[in-house]
Residue, then its C-alpha position, 0 to 999 in steps of 0.5 A: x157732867x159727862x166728858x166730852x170727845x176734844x172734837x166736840x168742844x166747841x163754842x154753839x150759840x144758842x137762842x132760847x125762845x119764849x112769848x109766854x106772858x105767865x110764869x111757871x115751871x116752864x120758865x123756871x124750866x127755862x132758868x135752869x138750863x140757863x144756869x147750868x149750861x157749859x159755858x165751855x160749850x155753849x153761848x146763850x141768848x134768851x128772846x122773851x116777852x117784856x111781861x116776864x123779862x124782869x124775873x128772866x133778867x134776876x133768875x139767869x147769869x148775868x152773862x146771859x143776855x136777855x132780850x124782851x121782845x113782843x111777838x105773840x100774834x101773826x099779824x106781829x110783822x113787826x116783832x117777827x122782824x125784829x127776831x129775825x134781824x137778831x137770828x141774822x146778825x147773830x148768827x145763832x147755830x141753834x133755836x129752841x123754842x119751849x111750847x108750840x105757841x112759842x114754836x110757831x113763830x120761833x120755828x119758820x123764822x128760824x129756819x127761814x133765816x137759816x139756823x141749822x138746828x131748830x128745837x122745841x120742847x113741849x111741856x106737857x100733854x095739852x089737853x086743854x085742846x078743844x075743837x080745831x085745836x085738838x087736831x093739830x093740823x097746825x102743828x104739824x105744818x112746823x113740824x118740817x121745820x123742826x130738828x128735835x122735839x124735847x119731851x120733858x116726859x115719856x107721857x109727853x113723847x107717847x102725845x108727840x107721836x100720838x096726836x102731833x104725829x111726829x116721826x120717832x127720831x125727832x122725839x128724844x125724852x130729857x126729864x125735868x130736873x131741879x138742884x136738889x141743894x136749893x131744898x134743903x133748909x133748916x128747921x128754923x125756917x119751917x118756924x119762921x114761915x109758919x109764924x109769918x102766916x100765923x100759923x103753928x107747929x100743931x097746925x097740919x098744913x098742905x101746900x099747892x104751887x102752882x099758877x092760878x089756872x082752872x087746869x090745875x085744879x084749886x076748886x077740887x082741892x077747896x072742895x076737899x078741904x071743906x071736907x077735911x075740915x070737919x076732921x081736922x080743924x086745925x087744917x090750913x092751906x099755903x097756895x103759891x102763884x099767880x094768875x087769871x082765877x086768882x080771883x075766883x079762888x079767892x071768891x071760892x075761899x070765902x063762899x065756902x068759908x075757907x078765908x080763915x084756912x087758906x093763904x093764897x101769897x101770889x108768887x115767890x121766889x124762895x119756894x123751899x122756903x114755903x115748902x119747908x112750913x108744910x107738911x104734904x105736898x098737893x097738885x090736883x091738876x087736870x093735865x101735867x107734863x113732869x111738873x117742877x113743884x113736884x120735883x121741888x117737894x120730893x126734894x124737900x123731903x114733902x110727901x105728895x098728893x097729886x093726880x094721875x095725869x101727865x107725867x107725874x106718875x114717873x116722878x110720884x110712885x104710887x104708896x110709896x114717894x106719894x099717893x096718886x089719885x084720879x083727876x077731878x075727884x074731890x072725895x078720893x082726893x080728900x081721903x088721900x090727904x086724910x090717910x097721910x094726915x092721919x099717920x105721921x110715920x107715913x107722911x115722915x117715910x114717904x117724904x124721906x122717900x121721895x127726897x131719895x128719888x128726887x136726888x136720884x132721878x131728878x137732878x139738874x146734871x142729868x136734864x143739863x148733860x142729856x141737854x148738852x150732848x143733844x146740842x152737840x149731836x145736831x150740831x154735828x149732824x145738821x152742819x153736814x145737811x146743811x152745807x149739802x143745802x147750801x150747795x143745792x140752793x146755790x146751784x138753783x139760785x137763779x131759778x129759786x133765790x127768794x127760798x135761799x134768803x134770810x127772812x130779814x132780808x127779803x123784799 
């Protein structure tokens, strides 16, 4: 971790914010910050929602506290009350929400409780907007009530100033990052895996981690196994995750007579693991941020497959860590996957490349330290804003006390 100045050191305390009712890189995202985060610095508190506290609770320290809290709508005047009275009574020095939708609600109570710094991290480009949505207008109405915005990468940051119409000196880029040890697993485990599946050394199998949802991209990659099985019949399939098209995948699996191929195991916890019984790397999604399960296959030494979309083209070079394909597009997905299945030396040269690049570029202590120094540069700024807020709420306080009361507290 970089050093810091003597006067920098202090303890912040921190609020983490996420009503997601899934699991994913985000929360993962979540679970490494957490992990990794000064405890010299910084005090940490995570609000989630009751549906994800458990997996919260097993993947951060224990020094951490977890809160599970519903606040997904609203009309939840209720849990907004129950955020607010923590952010009070704490007296949290940051909040930093991860998603709009987690923003949306985090943000405005935040700052209406008077929190000096209030961040959001955005995971991706959300192409997934349609209609109304996709011009932004709401998000930006919380964007006056933003210190920084986070993009996990420059794709990210260019949609930010883009679409959201964020000012430049509220966008600052941090990278995703992974610990690049976790990744490094014996041969024995590639064995043990593949026997737990039934599968064997002369099987070529791919590998997908993700959710089950119609943006990552399944149905592409079943379509292009139907195709690539007519060339390699020992080809078989691993996907990790869980979510709402489970089932229409499975449903795919056998109408396109895949059962016997594809092993679909729901979520894992020991991911290196499974990615240690593969043998390529495949993320067909239609929109991405800097997906982790990329980072996690580069640091395993997997070669990936994946589309051009989002930020995966700052992880993947293109021919050299990796093959990138255009989204959506069975066929040149299936001729990527088909050009490394077919050359070992390839697929061998391209994973010890990738896992190069991941420790280089992509390691925990570069997203935990630029994380860090981004606190402590608000906090130093924003306490001075502040404290002149303050003192202009207190000279109007008759004319205008409602503004200059915490959330919690009004009538």
């Amino acid at each position: 971790m970089t050093a810091y100045k003597n006067d920098e050191v202090g303890t912040h305390s921190i609020l983490y914010f996420t009503n997601s009712t899934l699991w994913g890189g985000v929360e993962e995202h979540i679970c490494g910050l957490l992990r990794n985060l000064s405890r010299n610095l910084f005090r940490a508190h995570l609000v989630c929602s009751p549906a994800n506290h458990d997996r919260f609770r097993a993947g951060c320290p224990e020094d951490i506290a977890v809160t599970p809290l519903t606040l997904g709508s609203p009309t939840d005047i209720v849990g907004a009350t129950k955020l607010a009275s923590l952010l009070v009574r704490e007296k949290f020095d940051i909040v930093h929400s991860h998603m709009f939708w987690s923003s949306l609600f985090a943000s405005p109570i935040g700052w209406a409780c008077r929190v000096p710094v209030i961040v959001e991290t955005l995971h991706g480009g959300e192409s997934w907007r349609t209609g109304w949505k996709a011009r932004c207008n709401l998000d930006r109405v919380v964007t006056r009530f933003v210190s920084k915005y986070v993009a996990v990468s420059a794709s990210d940051a260019r949609f930010l100033a883009s679409k959201k119409h964020v000012p430049a000196n509220k966008i600052v880029t941090i990278r995703n990052g992974i610990d690049c040890r976790r990744f490094s697993v014996s041969p024995e485990a590639r064995k043990a895996m593949r026997d737990s599946l039934g599968f064997t050394e002369e099987d070529l199998v791919l590998i997908m981690v993700a959710r089950f949802h119609p943006g990552k991209g399944h149905s592409v990659l079943l379509t292009a196994m139907r195709q690539l099985l007519n060339v390699y019949p020992r080809l078989k399939l691993i996907c990790l995750g869980e979510g709402e098209e489970e089932t229409e995948i499975q449903r795919l699996c056998e109408e396109f007579g895949l059962a016997r191929n594809v092993r679909l195991v729901g979520y894992q916890a020991n991911v290196s693991e499974w990615l240690s019984a593969g043998d390529i790397n495949v993320l067909p999604s239609f929109y991405e941020g800097l997906p982790l399960t990329i980072l996690e296959a580069m640091a395993s030494g997997l070669p990936t497959v994946a589309t051009h979309v989002g930020g995966i083209p700052e992880a993947i070079e293109d021919g050299i860590s990796g093959l990138l394909v255009p989204p959506g597009n069975p066929g040149k997905l299936a001729d990527a996957i088909s050009s490394l299945l077919s050359q070992i030396e390839v697929r061998e040269q391209m994973g010890k490349a990738a896992c190069r690049r991941a420790s280089r570029w992509f390691g925990i202590e570069q997203q935990v330290c630029n994380t860090e120094r981004m606190y402590l540069e608000l906090c130093g700024t924003q306490r001075s804003d502040f404290a002149e807020r303050d003192a202009l709420a207190a000279s109007t306080k008759e004319e205008h006390s409602s503004l200059s009361m915490p959330m919690a507290c009004r009538k």
